[in-house]
Residue frames relative to the residue before (quaternion, step in Angstrom):
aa qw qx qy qz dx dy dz
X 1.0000 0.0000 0.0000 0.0000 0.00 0.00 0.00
X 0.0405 0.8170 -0.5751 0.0094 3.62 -1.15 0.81
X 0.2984 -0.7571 0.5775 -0.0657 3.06 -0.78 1.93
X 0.2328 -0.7524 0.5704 0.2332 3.58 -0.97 0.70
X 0.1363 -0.8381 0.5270 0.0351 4.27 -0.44 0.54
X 0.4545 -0.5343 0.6875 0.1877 3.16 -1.48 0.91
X 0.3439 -0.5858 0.7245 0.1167 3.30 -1.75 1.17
X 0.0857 0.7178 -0.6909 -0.0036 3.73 -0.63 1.20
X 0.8910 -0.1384 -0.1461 0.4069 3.43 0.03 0.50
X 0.1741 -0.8125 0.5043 0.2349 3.92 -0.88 -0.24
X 0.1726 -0.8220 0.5412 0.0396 3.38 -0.94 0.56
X 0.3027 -0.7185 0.6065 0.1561 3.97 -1.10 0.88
X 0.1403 0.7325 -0.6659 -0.0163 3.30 -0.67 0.97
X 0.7815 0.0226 0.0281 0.6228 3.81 0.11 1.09
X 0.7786 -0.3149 0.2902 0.4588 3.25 -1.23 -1.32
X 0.4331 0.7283 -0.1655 0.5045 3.04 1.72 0.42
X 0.1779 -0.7241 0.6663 0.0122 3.99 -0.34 1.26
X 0.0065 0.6703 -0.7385 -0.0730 3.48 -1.09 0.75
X 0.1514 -0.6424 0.7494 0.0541 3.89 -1.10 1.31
X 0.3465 -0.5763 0.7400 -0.0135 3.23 -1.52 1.62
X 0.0572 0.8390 -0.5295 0.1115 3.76 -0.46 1.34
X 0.0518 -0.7705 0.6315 0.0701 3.55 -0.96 0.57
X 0.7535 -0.3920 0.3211 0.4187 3.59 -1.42 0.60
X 0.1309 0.6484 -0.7331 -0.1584 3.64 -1.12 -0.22
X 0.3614 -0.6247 0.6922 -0.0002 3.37 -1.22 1.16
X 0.4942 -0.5978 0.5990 0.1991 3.57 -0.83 1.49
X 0.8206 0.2301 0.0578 0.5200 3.20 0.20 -1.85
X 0.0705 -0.8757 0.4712 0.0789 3.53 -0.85 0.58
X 0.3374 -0.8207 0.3564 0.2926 3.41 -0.23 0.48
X 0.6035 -0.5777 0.4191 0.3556 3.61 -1.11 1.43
X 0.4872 -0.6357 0.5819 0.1413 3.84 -1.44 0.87
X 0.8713 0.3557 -0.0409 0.3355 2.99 0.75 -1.44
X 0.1141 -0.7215 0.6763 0.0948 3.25 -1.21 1.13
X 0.4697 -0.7124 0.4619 0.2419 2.19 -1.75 0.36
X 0.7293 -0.4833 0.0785 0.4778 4.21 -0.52 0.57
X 0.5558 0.5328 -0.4000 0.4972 3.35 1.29 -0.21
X 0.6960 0.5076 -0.3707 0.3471 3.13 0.79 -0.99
X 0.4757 0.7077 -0.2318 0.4681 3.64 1.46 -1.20
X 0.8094 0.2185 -0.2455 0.4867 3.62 0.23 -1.18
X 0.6422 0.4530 -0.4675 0.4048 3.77 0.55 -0.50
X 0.4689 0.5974 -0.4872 0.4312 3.82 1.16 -0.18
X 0.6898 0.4970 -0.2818 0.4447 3.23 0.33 -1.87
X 0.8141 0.3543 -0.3578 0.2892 3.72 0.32 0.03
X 0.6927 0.3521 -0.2844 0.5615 3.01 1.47 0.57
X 0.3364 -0.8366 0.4125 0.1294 3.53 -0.12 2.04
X 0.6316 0.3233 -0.5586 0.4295 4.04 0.36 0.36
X 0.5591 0.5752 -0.5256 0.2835 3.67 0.72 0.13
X 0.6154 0.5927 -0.2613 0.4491 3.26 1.43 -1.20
X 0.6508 0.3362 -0.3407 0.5894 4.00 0.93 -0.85
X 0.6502 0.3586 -0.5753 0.3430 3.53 0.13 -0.11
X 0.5286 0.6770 -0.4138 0.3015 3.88 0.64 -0.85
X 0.7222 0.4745 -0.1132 0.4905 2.90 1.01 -1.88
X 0.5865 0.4440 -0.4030 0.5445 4.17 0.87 -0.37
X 0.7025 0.4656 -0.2835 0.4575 3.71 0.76 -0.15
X 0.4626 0.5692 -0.2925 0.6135 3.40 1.49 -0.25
X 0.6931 0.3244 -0.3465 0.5425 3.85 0.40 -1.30
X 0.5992 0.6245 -0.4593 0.2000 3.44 0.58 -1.04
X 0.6042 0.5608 -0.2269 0.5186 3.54 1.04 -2.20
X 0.7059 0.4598 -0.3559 0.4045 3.90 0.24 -1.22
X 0.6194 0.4154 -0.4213 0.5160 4.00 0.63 -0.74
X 0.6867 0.5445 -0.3227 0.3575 3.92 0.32 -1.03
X 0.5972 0.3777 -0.2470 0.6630 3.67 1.38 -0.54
X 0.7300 0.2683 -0.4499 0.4389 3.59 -0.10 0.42
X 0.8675 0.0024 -0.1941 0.4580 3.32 0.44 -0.34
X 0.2018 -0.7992 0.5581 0.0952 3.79 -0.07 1.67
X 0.3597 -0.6939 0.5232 0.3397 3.18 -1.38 0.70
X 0.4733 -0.7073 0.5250 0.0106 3.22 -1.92 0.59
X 0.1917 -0.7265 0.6598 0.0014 3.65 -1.12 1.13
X 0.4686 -0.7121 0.5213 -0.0396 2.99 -1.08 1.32
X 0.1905 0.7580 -0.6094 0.1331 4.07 0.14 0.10
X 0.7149 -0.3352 0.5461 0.2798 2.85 -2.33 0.23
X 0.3679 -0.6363 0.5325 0.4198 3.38 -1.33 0.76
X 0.4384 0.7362 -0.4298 0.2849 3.81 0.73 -0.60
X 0.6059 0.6651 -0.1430 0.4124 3.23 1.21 -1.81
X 0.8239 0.2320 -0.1594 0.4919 3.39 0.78 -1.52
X 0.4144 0.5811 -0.4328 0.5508 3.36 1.02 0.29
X 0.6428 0.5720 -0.2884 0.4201 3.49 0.31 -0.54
X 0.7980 0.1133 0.0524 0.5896 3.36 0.44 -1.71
X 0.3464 -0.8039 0.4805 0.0532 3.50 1.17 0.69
X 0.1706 0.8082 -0.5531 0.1091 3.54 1.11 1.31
X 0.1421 -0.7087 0.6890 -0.0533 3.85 -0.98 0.79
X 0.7818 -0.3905 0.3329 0.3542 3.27 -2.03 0.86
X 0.8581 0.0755 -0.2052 0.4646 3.47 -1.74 0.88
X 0.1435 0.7295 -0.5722 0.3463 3.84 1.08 0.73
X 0.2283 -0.6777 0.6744 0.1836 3.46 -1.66 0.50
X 0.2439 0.7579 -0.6045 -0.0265 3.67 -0.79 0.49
X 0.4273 -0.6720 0.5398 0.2730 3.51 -1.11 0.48
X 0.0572 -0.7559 0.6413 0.1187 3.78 -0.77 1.12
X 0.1592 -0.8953 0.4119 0.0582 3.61 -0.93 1.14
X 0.1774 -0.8758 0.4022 0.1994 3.89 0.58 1.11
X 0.0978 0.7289 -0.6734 -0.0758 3.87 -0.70 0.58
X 0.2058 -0.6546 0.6749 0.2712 3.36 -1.55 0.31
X 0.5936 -0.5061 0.5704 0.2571 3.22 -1.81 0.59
X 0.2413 -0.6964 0.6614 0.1392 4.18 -0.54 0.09
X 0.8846 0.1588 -0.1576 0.4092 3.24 0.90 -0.81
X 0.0400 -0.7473 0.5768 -0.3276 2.89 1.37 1.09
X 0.2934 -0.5872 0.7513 0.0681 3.48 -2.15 0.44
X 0.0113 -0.7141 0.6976 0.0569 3.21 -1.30 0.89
C-alpha cells in the first residue's frame, strides 16, 4: 500500500529525525452544502451520526499525527521540512517467521 503524507512537523532525537505526518488527500471532498441539502439531511438521523463520526474521526487524526522515525543522515540528505510531500509505502512479508 502507498499513501502520500503531509510533513507537519519534525523532531531530533539524537542521530535520529522523527517526521510528524498526516494524510494528504489528492482529491478532497467538498464540506459544503447547500440549505436544501442541510435540511433534507437533518431529517434523516443515520446521516447526521454518520457526519458527526467523521467529524470525531478527522478531529482525533489532527491531534495526534502519526510519525516516522529515520536516520539523521537520511534527513540531512533530502532535507525534508514542514508541508513536504512524501509517499509512505506498507508491505508485509508472508514469509516472515513468528
Amino acid at each position: 500500500m502507498k499513501q502520500t503524507m503531509k510533513i507537519k512537523g519534525t523532531l531530533r532525537i539524537g542521530d535520529k529525525v522523527r517526521l510528524f505526518l498526516m494524510f494528504d488527500d489528492v482529491v478532497k471532498k467538498s464540506s459544503k452544502m447547500s440549505l436544501m441539502e442541510t435540511i433534507g439531511m437533518a431529517r434523516d438521523i443515520g446521516a447526521m451520526e454518520k457526519m458527526q463520526e467523521e467529524i470525531q474521526q478527522q478531529a482525533l487524526l489532527m491531534q495526534q499525527p502519526d510519525c516516522v522515525t529515520i536516520p539523521y543522515e537520511d534527513w540531512k540528505k533530502y532535507q525534508y521540512k514542514v508541508d513536504d510531500i512524501i509517499w509512505i509505502e506498507i508491505t508485509s512479508d508472508e514469509k516472515m517467521e513468528r
